[in-house]
Structures are given as C-alpha cells and as structure tokens.
C-alpha positions as CSV (number, residue, x, y, z in Angstrom):
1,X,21.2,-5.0,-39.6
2,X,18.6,-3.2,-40.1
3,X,16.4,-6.0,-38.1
4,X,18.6,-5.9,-35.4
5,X,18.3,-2.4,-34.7
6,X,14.4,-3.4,-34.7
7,X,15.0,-6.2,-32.4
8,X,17.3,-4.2,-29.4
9,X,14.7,-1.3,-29.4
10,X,11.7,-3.5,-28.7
11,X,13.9,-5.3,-25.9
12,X,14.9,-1.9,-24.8
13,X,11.1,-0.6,-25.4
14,X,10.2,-4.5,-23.2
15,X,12.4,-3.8,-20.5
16,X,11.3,0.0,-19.6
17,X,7.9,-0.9,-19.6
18,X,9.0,-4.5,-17.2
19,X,10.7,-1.7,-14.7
20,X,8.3,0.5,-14.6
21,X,5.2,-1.8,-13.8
22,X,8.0,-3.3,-11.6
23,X,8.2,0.0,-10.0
24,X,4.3,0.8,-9.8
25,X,3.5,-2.4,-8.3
26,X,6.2,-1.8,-5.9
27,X,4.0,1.4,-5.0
28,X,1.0,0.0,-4.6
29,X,2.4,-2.7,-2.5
30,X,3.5,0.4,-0.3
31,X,0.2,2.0,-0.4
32,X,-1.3,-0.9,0.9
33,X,1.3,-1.3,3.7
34,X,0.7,2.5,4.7
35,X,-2.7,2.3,4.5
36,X,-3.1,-1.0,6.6
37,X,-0.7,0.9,9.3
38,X,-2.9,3.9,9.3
39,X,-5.9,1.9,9.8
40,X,-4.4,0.0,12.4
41,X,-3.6,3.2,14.0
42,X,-6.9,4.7,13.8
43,X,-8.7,1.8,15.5
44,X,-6.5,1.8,18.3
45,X,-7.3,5.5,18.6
46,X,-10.9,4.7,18.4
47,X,-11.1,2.4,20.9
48,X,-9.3,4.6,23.7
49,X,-11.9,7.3,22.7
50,X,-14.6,5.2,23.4
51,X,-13.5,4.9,26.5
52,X,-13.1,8.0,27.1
53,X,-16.6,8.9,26.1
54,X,-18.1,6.0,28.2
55,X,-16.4,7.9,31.3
C-alpha cells in the first residue's frame, strides 16, 4: 500500500512538473512571437524615418 502511495505521488510530482515546463515553454514560444512582431514593427518604423531624414 504503502508503495502505492509512493508510486501516485511521484506520478502526481511527474505530471506537475510535465505542465508546468509545458506551460513555460508555451511562454517562451510567446515571447518569441512578441518579440519577432515588435521587431518587425520597429524596422518598418525605421525605414519611413529614414526617409524622412533624407528629405
């Protein structure tokens, strides 16, 4: 029984730590998105003010 016990808290113990690398990942993945947006963003910026300051 006792084993048992053992057994279902390290699956319990697996699983939390599965979800929550599950979940960071899942973050990072969105940092990277945002950031790659951002960037995007900011080079489309730059190029108009170059323009601008070739005027």
């Amino acid at each position: 029984m006792a084993d048992r016990t053992a057994s279902l808290g390290q699956m319990g113990l697996k699983a939390g730590v599965k979800s929550s690398i599950q979940q960071e990942m899942k973050h990072v993945g969105d940092m990277v998105v945002a950031a790659g947006k951002q960037t995007e963003a900011r080079l489309r910026n730059a190029g108009g003010a170059i323009k601008d300051a070739s005027r």
